[in-house]
C-alpha positions as CSV (number, residue, x, y, z in Angstrom):
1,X,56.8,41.2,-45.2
2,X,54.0,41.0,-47.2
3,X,53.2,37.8,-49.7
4,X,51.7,37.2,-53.2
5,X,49.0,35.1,-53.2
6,X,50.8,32.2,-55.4
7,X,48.7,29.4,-57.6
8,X,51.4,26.9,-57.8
9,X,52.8,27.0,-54.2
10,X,50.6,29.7,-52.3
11,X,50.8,28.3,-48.9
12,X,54.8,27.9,-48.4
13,X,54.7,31.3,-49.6
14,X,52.3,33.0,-46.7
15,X,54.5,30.4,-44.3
16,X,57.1,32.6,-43.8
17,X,55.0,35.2,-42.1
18,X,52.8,32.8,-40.4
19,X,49.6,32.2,-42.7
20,X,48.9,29.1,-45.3
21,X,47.3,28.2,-48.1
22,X,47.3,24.7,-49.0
23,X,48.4,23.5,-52.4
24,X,46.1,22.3,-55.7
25,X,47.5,18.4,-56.1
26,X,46.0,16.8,-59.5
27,X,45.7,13.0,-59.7
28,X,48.4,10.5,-60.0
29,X,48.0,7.8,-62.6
30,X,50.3,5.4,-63.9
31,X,52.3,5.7,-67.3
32,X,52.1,3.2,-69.8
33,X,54.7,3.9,-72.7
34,X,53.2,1.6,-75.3
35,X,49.9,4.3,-75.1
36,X,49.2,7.0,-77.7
37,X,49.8,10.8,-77.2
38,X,45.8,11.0,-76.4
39,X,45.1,8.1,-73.8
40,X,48.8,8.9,-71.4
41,X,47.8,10.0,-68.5
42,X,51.4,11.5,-66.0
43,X,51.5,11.6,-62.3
44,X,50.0,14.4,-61.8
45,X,50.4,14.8,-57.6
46,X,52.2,17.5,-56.2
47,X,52.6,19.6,-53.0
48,X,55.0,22.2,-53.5
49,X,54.8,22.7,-57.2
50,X,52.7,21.9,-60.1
51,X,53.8,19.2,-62.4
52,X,53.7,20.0,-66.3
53,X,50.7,17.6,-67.8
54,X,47.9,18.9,-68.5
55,X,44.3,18.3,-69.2
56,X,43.0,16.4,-71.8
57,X,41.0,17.8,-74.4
58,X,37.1,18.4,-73.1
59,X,38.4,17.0,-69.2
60,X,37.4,19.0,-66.2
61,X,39.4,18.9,-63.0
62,X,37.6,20.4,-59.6
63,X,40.0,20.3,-56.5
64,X,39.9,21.4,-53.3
65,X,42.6,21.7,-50.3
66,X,43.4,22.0,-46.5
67,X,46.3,23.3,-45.1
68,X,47.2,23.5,-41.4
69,X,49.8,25.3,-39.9
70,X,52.0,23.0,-37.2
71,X,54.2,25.5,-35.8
72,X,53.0,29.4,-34.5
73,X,49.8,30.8,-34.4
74,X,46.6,28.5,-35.4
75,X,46.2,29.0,-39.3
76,X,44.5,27.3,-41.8
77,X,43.6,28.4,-45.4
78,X,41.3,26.2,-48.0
79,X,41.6,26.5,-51.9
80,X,39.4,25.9,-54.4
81,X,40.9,25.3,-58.1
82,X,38.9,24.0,-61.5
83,X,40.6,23.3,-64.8
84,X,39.4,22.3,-68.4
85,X,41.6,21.2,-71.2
86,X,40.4,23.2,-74.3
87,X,42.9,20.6,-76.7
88,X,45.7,18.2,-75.1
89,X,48.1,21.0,-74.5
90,X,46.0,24.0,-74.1
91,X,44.5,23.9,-70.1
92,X,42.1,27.2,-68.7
93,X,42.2,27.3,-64.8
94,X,40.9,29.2,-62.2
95,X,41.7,29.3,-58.3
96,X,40.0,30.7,-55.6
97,X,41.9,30.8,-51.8
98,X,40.7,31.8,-48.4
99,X,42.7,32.1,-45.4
100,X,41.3,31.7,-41.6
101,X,43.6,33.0,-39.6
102,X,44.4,34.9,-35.6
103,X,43.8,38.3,-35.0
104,X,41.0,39.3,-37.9
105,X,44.3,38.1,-40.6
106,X,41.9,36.0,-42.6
107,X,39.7,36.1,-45.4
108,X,39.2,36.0,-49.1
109,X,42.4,35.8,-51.1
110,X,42.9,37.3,-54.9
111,X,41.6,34.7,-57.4
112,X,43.5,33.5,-60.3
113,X,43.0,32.7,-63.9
114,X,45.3,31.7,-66.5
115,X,46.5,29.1,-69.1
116,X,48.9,26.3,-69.7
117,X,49.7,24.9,-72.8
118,X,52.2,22.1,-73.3
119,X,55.0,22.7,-76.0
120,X,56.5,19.0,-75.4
121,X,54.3,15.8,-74.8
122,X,55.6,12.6,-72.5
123,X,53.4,9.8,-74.1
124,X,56.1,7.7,-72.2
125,X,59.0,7.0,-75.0
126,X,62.1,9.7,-74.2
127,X,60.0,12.9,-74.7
128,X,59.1,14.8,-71.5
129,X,56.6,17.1,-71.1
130,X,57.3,20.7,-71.2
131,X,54.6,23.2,-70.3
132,X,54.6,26.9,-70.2
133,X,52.2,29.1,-68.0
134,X,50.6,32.7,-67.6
135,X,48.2,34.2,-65.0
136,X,46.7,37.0,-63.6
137,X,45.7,37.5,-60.4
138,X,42.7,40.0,-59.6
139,X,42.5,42.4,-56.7
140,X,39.2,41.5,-55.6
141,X,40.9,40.0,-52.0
142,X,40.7,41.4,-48.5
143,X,44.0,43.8,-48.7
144,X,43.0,45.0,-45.3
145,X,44.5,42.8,-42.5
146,X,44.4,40.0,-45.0
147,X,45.3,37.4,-47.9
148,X,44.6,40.0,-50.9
149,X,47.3,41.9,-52.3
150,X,45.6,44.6,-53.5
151,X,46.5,45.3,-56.9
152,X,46.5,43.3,-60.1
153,X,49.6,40.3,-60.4
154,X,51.0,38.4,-62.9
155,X,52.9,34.7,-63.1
156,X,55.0,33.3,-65.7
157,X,56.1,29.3,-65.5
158,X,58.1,26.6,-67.1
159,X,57.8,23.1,-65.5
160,X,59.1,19.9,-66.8
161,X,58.0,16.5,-66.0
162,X,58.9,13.1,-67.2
163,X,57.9,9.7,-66.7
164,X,61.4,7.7,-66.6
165,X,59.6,4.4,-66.2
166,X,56.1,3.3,-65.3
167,X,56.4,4.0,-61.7
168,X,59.0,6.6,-61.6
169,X,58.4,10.3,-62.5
170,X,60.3,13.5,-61.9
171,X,59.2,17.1,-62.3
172,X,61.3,20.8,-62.3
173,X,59.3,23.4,-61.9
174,X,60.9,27.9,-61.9
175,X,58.7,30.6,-61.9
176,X,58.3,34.3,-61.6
177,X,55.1,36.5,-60.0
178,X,54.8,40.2,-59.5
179,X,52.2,42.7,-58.1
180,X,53.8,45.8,-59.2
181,X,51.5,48.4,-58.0
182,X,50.3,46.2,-54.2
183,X,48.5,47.9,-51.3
184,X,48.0,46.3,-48.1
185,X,47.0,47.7,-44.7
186,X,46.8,51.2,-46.5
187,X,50.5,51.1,-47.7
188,X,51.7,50.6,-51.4
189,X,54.5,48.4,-52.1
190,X,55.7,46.3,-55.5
191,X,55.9,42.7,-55.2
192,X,58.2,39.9,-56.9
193,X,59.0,36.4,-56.1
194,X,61.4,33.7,-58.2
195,X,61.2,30.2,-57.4
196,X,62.5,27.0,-58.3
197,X,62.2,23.5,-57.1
198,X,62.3,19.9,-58.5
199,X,60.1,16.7,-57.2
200,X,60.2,12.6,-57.2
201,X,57.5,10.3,-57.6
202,X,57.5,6.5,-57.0
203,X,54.0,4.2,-57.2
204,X,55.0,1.2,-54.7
205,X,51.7,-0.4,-56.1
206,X,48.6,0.5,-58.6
207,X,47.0,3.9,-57.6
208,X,49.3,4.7,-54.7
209,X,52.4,7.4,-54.9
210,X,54.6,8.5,-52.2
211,X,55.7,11.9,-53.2
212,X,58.9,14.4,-52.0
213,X,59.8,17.8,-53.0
214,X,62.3,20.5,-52.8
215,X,61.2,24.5,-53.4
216,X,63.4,27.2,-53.2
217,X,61.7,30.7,-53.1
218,X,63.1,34.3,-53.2
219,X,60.6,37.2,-52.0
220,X,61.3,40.7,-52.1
221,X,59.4,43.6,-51.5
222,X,60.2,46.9,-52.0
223,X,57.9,50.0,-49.7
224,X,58.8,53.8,-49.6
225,X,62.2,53.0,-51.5
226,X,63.4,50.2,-49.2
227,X,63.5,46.9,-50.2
228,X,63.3,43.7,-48.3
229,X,64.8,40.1,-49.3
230,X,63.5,37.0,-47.9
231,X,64.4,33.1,-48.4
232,X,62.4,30.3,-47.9
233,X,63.4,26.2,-48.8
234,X,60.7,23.3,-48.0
235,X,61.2,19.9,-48.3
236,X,57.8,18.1,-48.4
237,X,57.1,14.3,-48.4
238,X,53.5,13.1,-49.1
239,X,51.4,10.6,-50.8
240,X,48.1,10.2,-52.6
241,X,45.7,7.1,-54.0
242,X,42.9,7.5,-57.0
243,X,40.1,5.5,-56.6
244,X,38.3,3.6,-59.3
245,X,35.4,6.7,-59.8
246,X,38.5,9.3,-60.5
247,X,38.4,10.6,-56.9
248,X,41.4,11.2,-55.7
249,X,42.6,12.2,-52.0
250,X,45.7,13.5,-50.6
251,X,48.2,13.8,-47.0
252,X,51.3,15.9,-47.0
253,X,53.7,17.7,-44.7
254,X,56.4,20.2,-45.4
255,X,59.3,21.1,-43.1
256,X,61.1,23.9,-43.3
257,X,64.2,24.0,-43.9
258,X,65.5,27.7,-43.0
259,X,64.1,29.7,-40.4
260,X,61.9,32.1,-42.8
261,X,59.8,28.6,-43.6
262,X,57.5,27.3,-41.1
263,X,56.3,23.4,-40.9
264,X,53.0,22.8,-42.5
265,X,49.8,20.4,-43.1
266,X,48.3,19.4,-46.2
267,X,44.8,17.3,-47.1
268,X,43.5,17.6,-50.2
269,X,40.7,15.9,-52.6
270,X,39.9,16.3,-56.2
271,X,37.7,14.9,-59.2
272,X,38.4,14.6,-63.1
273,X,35.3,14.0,-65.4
């Protein structure tokens, strides 16, 4: 069953038929309520999903991932990912995955660009932050025996996070991607996928978060008038530490918790400037 190439959670996504892509994590930082709108700064690490804040205004973000496969055939993908926050609530990004995997499957995936913008803003009193999200994904991937999907996609998100004391957070996250007109391996078939999942955060001490999640993903795809379902649930558990320069790095594993959803590695590093 073929797989759209996801921004948010890419690699649970390729799991189920045996390829990964690792996740984009941003960097955890610890809430202070007593801040202003323009100096809070959320935990920002995540896995499976992607958390609501975004960047600040005039901040760049450049991240890159691992992921490793720890059950089937030897896989590993790498992801690329750069933001910049035009204002506090309006974010540009831009991805870019790659897939190595057995038997020729790898190769260049179908980069993505799109924007966030944040309608709510958790500046740590009893608002949360509330952030809605569009992309497009562009068919400029290996379609043949690969990662690309061939035809031009779309994604629509809402996440929520909040910060429900200095060294708690929470974050929901449901989304929606399509690739109406696909074409892989010389066949054309539509693609859609709905998912939802929800994530805890807890900093033990300064600059350290242990992090698990929950995703719950519906494919289908639908080829010569048949369509197929699939279901996949990962529970992840990870955690992260942010230097003093604003390097951050990241270690992660999600299980699967069906049999559509293999076991999986994650390392990851980024930078904010």
């Amino acid at each position: 069953m073929s797989k759209i190439l996801s921004r948010r959670h890419y690699l649970p996504r390729i799991c189920a038929s045996l390829g990964l892509i690792g996740s984009i994590a941003l960097v955890p930082q610890q809430a202070v309520a007593s801040e202003p709108e323009d100096e809070f700064e959320g935990q920002e690490i995540l896995f499976l999903l992607e958390e609501a804040y975004t960047q600040e205004k005039g901040e760049w973000q450049i991240g890159t991932s691992l992921s490793q496969s720890l059950e089937g055939p030897d896989e590993r993908g790498w992801e690329l990912e750069v933001e910049y926050g035009f204002t506090d609530r309006l974010q540009l990004f831009v991805e870019l995955p790659m897939v190595d995997g057995p038997f020729n499957s790898g190769g260049i995936g179908d980069p993505e660009i799109g924007l966030d913008y944040a309608i709510l803003k958790d500046t740590g009193g009893s608002m949360p932050e509330f952030t809605v999200g569009a992309a497009l994904t562009l068919p400029v991937g290996d379609n043949e025996n690969g990662p690309g999907n061939g035809g031009v996609g779309y994604q629509l998100s809402a996440r929520i996070s909040k910060a429900l004391t200095t060294d708690i957070f929470i974050h929901g996250l449901t989304e929606y991607e399509a690739v109406p007109n696909a074409r892989q391996d010389g066949a054309d078939l539509s693609l859609r996928e709905y998912s939802f999942g929800a994530g805890f955060a807890y900093a033990p001490i300064d600059n350290l978060f242990l992090v698990t999640e929950y995703l719950w993903e519906n494919e289908w795809e639908k080829q010569g008038g048949i369509a197929e379902t699939e279901i996949g649930q990962y529970l992840s558990f990870g955690a992260t530490y942010e230097f003093e320069n604003n390097i951050s790095i990241g270690l992660g594993a999600a299980a699967g918790v069906n049999r559509n959803s293999l076991s999986q590695l994650f390392l990851l590093a980024q930078w904010e400037f």
